[in-house]
N, C-alpha and C positions, 0 to 999 in steps of 0.2 A: 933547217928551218925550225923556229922556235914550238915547241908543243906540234908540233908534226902530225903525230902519231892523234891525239883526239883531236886537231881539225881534219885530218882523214875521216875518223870517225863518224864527226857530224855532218861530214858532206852524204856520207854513205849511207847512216839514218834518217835524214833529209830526203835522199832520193827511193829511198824504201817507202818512205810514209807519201811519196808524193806519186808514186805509182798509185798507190792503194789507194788515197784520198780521191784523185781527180778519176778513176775506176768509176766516180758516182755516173758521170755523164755515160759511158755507154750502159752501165745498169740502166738506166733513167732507159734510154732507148730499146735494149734486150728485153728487159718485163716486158714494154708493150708488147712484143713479138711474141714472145713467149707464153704470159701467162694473162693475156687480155686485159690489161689493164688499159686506161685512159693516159692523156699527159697529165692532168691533175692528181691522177691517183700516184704516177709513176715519183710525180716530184717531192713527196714525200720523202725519200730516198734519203735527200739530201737535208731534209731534217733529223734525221734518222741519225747521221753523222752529226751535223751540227748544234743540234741539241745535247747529244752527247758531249760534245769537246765543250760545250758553255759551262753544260753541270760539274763535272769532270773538274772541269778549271778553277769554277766556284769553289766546291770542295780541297779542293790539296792545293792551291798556290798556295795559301799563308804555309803551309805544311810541310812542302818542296824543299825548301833551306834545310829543314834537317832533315829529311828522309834521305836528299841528297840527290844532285843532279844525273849522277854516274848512275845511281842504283835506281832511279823512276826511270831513265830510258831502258838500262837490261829489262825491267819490269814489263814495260809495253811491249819492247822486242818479241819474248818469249810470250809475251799471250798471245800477239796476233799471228804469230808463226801457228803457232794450232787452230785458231780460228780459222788461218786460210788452208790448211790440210781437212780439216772439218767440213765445211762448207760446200765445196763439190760435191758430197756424198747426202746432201739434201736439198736437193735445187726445189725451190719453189719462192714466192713474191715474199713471204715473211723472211722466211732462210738471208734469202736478199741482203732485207732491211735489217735483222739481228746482226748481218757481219758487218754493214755501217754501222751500227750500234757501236759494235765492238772498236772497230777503225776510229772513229770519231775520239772513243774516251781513251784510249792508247796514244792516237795522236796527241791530244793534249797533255798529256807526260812529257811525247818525244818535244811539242816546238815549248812549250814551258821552260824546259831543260837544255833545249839549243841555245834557246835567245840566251839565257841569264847564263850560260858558259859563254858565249861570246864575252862578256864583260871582262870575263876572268883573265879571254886568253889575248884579250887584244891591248895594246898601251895606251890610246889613245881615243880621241872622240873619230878624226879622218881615217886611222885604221877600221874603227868600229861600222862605220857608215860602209866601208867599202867591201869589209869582209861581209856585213850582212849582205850589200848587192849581191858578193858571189855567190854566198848559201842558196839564195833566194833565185841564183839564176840557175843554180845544179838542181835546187827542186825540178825546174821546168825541165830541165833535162830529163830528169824521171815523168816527168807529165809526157813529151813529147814520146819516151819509150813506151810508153804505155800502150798508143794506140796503135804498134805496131804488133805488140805483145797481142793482143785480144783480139785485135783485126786476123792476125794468123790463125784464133782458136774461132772465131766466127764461120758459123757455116750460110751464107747467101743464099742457098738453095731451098734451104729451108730453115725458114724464119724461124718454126717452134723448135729446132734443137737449140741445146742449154750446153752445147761443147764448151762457149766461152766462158764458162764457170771454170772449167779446166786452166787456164789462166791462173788460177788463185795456187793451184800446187807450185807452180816456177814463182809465183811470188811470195810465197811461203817459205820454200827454200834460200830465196835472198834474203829474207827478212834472218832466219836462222843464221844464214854467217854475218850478218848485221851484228848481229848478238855477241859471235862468236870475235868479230874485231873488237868493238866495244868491250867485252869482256877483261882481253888483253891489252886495255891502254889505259893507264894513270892521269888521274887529273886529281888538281890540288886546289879543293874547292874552301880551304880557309877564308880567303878574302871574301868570299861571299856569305860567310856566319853569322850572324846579329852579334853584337857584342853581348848583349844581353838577351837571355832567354825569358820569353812573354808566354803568360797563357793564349791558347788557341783563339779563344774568345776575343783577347786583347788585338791579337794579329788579322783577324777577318775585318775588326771594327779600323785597321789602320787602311786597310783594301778600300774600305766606301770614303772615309775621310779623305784618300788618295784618290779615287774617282771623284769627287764633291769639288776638286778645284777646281776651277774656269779653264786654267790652260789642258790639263788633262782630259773637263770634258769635250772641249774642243779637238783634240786628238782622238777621242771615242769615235765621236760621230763622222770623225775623216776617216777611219778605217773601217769601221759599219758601213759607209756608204761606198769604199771602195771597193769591197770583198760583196756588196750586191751587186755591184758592176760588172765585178771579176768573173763573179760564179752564176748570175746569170745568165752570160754569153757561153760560159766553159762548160756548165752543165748542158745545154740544150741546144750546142753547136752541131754534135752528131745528130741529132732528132732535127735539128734545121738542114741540114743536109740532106737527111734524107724522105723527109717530107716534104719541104719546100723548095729545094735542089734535085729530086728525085733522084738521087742516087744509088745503090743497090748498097747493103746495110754495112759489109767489110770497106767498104769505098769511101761509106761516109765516117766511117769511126778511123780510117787512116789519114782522111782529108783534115780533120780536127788537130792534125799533128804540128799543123801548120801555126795556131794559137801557139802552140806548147815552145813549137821553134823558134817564131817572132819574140814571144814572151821573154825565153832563155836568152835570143842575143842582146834581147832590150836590157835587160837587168845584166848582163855579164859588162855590157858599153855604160850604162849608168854604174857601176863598180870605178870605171877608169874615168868617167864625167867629174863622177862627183866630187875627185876627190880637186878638182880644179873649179867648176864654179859653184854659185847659190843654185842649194837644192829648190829652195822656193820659184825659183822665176823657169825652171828646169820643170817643175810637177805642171806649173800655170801653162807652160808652152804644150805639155804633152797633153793635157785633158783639154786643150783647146783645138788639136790635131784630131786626138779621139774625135770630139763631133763632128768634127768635117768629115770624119773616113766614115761614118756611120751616114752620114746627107749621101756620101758617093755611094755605098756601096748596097744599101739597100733598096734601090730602082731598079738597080742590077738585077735582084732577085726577082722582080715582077715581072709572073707569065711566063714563068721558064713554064716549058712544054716539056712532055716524057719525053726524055732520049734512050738510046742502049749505051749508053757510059758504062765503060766497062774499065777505065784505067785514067791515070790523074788528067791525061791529055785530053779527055773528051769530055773532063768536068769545065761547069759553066763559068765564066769568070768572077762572080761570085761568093763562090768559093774558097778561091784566091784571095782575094780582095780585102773582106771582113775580116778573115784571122789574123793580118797586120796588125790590128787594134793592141794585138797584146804586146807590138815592141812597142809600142806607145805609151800605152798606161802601165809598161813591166816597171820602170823608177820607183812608183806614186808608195805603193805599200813599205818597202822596205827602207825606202828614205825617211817615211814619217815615222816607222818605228824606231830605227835608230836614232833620231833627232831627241825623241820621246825618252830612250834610255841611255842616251849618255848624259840625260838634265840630271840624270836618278844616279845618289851612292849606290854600289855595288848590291849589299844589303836588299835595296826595293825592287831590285831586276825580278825577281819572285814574283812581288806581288801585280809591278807593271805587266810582265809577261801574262800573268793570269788576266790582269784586263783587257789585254792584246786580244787576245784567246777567246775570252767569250764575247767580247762585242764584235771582234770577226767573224765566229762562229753563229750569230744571230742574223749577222749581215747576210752569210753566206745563204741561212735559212729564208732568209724574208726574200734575196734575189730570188731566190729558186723560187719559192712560191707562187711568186705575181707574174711570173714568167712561161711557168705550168699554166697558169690560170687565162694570163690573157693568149696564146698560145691554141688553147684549146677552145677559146670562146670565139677570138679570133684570126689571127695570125699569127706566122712567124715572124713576118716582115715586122707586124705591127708592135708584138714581145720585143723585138731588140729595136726599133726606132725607141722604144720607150728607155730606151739606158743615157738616152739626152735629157731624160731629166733629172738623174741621180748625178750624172758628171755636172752637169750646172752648180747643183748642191755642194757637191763635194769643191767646187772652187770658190764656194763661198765660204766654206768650213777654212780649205787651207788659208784664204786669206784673214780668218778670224785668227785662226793657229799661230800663223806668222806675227801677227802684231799682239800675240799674248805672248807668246815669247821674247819678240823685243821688248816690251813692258814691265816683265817682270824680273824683277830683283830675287829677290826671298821667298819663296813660300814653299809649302807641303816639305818642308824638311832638304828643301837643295834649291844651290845657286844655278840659273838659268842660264848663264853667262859662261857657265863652264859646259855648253854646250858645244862650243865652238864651231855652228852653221851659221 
């Protein structure tokens, strides 16, 4: 297979950073246990990361072209490997949020420098779309591992020990032979050089002109709205489990695994969908499935009573139920990104990925937020009913999206026709 060796790569960076990143949600649940925080305080967290990957991104997209895609991933590799060696040996609520910190602005290296090798290493626009599903679906593979990961180092018995910090050495360790494959694999990142070199100043101002289009901003706000959908539910599915499911705390952070699973096979079957029908009528169907599973599945959750649940059999159907959501809405991200950069010469994958990156990254912040808040003011049931109103949003964005795409001819420096959705 052609370039082999760095698409192994970036499957393999992919699932190291998607361990680490989706890690937000049991932090989010472990602080409370641990070190008395609230759910408003906990949800910080996940600003903590996502603020990080916005600034991060701001900062070095225009930049990334020449520092070079190969050498920003070894870069974040190698910090977050010692971060997560680090960090068990100062467990406390800041410790926490400094290693998001850290997570956040590394990741934004690593998917900056995913997206815009994809351009390099695929031929086509229906290659592009299909190899993003798969990255995208290997992420969740790493989400899905995760919660077996942490659920093992969780101790139920007692909520205030911090063992599940111990987690962070095994993933520290993979992140190091992350490093160590990447290291060993060539990539030939010519095609993606500007012809001509600009001052820095010149290249940040080509970022806002690039955001300032109609059809681009339309693509923002579909992905902002979808990654508060995403990370909404994802971050505070274990805290809805075991708050509002009453679950014992290893049970609910393995039940979560369920998302990560639905998610993975959703995006691995949108890989092989898409490359046969319109992605448009394929996003409309899924986010219209989303609300309905959301009307079924949270009735489900009213007036569950304590039980002794002790294993997946004796969890409520509930449980079950909700985390399908993610083979649903797993298409909607990686569809519109790819859509987004095969409009774009090679060249701008840099700077689209950087705005990929921080308007996700903001998304992901403001989900978490209103979710902590309403959550803690009022329910869980009543936090995730509330994601029927950003899936509404978001089907009015894609239907904006779709007819600026069909529209347009010429603009921001590429033909829109050589999309080929």
């Amino acid at each position: 297979m052609h370039n082999w060796k760095i698409k192994l790569s970036l499957f393999i960076n992919y699932y190291v950073f998607a361990i680490l990143l989706n890690s937000s949600g049991i932090a989010i649940l472990q602080v409370q246990n641990n070190f008395a925080v609230t759910e408003k305080d906990a949800a910080w967290i996940d600003p903590c990361k996502d603020i990080s990957i916005a600034v991060v991104s701001f900062l070095v997209s225009s930049y990334i072209t020449r520092f070079g895609y190969r050498r920003a991933m070894l870069t974040a590799l190698g910090l977050i490997s010692a971060v997560c060696f680090i960090v068990p040996n100062a467990p406390g609520f800041l410790a926490v949020k400094l290693l998001f910190v850290a997570v956040g602005s590394c990741f934004a290296l690593i998917k900056m420098s995913v997206y815009s090798t994809i351009g390099i290493i695929t031929k086509d626009s229906k290659e592009h779309i299909s190899f993003m599903n798969f990255i995208e679906s290997f992420f969740m593979v790493g989400n899905l591992t995760l919660y077996f990961i942490f659920s093992s180092f969780v101790d139920s018995n007692n909520p205030q020990s911090t063992s599940w910090l111990n987690a962070y050495y095994l993933i520290g360790g993979l992140s190091l032979l992350a490093f160590l494959l990447l290291l060993s694999s060539a990539l030939d990142e010519s095609s993606a050089k500007p012809t001509t070199e600009k001052p820095l100043t010149a290249e940040f101002s080509e970022m806002f002109k690039l955001a300032a289009q109609p059809i681009v901003l339309a693509f923002i706000f579909s992905a902002f709205i979808y990654v508060l959908i995403e990370q909404s539910i994802q971050n505070f599915l274990p805290t809805f489990n075991n708050k509002v499911l009453l679950l014992p705390a290893a049970l609910s952070i393995q039940m979560g695994s369920i998302l990560a699973g639905s998610t993975a096979t959703g995006r691995f079957l949108a890989g092989l969908i898409l490359k046969k029908l319109n992605w448009f009528y394929v996003l409309i169907g899924c986010l219209l499935c989303a609300a309905a599973l959301v009307l079924v599945a949270m009735p489900l959750a009213q007036d569950v009573t304590a039980t002794n649940a002790t294993g997946w059999l004796d969890a409520p159907a509930a449980a079950y139920i909700f985390p399908l959501i993610g083979l649903i809405l797993a298409p909607v991200y990686p569809a519109i990104n790819s859509v987004i950069l095969t409009s774009l010469p090679k060249p701008k994958h840099g700077l689209m990925s950087g705005l990929i990156i921080i308007f996700s990254a903001l998304g992901g912040t403001t989900g978490s937020l209103i979710t902590g808040y309403i959550f803690h003011e009022y329910s869980g049931q009543t936090a995730f009913y509330f994601t029927l109103v950003p899936i509404t949003l978001l089907i009015i964005c894609l239907v904006i999206f779709k007819r600026l795409q069909k529209n347009t001819a010429t603009n921001v420096d590429f033909d829109m026709s050589k999309a080929g959705h």
